[in-house]
N, C-alpha and C positions, 0 to 999 in steps of 0.2 A: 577454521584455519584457512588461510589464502592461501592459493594456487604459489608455488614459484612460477614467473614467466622467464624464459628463455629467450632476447634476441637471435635468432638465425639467420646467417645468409642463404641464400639458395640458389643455382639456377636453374632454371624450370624453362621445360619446350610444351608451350600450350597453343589451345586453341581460343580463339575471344570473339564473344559477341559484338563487336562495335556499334552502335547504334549511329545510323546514318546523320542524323542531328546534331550530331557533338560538334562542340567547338573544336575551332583548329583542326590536326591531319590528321592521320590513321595513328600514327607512334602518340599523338596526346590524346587518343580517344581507347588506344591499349592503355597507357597509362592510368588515363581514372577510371578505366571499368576494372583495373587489377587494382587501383587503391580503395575502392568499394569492397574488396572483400575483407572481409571481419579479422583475419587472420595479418593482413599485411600492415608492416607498421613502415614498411618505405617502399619506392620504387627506384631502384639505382640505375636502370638500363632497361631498353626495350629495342629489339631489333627483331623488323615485321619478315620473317622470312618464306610466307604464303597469303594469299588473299581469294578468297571466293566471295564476289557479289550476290547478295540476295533480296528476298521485295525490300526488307524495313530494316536490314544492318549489312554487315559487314563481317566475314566469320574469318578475321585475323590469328593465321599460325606467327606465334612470335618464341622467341625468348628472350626470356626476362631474366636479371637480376634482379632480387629481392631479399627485402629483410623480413622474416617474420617475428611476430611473437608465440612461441609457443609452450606450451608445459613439459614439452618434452620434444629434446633436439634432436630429432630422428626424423628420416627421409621419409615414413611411412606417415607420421604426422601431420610433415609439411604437406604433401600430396593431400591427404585429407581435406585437411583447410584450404587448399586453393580448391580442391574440386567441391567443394561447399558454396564457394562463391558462386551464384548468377552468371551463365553462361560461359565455365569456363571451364573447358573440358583438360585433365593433364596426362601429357603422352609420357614426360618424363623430371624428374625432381635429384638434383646431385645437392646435397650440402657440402658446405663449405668448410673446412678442417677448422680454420680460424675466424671465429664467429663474429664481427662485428662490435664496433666500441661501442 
C-alpha cells in the first residue's frame, strides 16, 4: 500500500552550507542547496539573515519558506526531513495552519 503524501508549508530558521561555486548570489545558492533536500517539493522564500565565511562554503543562517512533501504534517516531521538534508542544520520549523494548494 502507498504512503499518503501530505503537501506542507513551513517556515523554518536554518543553517546552510552554501558551496562557494554556485551560480549566482548567496539567496540562489540557499535556494538550491534547500531544493536538494529529499523532503522539499518547493522553495517559496529565502531571507539570508546571517553569514559566516569559511575555506570551501559559505555557512548561511536563513529562513525559508517552504513546501514539503510529507506523510505526516507535523512539525516534528518536517524538521526531520530538513535536518536529513546535506548541510542543513534546523534551529526552528512552524507549520503553516493552511497547507498549500
Amino acid at each position: 500500500m502507498a504512503a499518503t503524501v501530505h503537501r506542507v508549508g513551513v517556515t523554518a530558521d536554518l543553517t546552510i552550507d552554501v558551496p562557494r561555486n554556485d551560480q549566482g548570489d548567496l539567496v540562489a545558492g540557499a535556494r538550491a542547496a534547500l531544493a536538494r533536500v529529499d523532503a522539499v517539493d518547493g522553495v517559496d522564500d529565502v531571507e539570508v539573515t546571517g553569514l559566516t565565511p569559511r575555506l570551501n562554503d559559505l555557512r548561511a543562517d536563513v529562513q525559508a519558506d517552504l513546501t514539503l512533501a510529507l506523510e505526516r504534517a507535523n512539525a516534528d516531521d518536517a524538521r526531520q526531513a530538513l535536518a536529513d538534508g546535506f548541510g542543513v542544520d534546523v534551529a526552528d520549523v512552524r507549520v503553516h495552519e493552511n497547507p498549500p494548494p
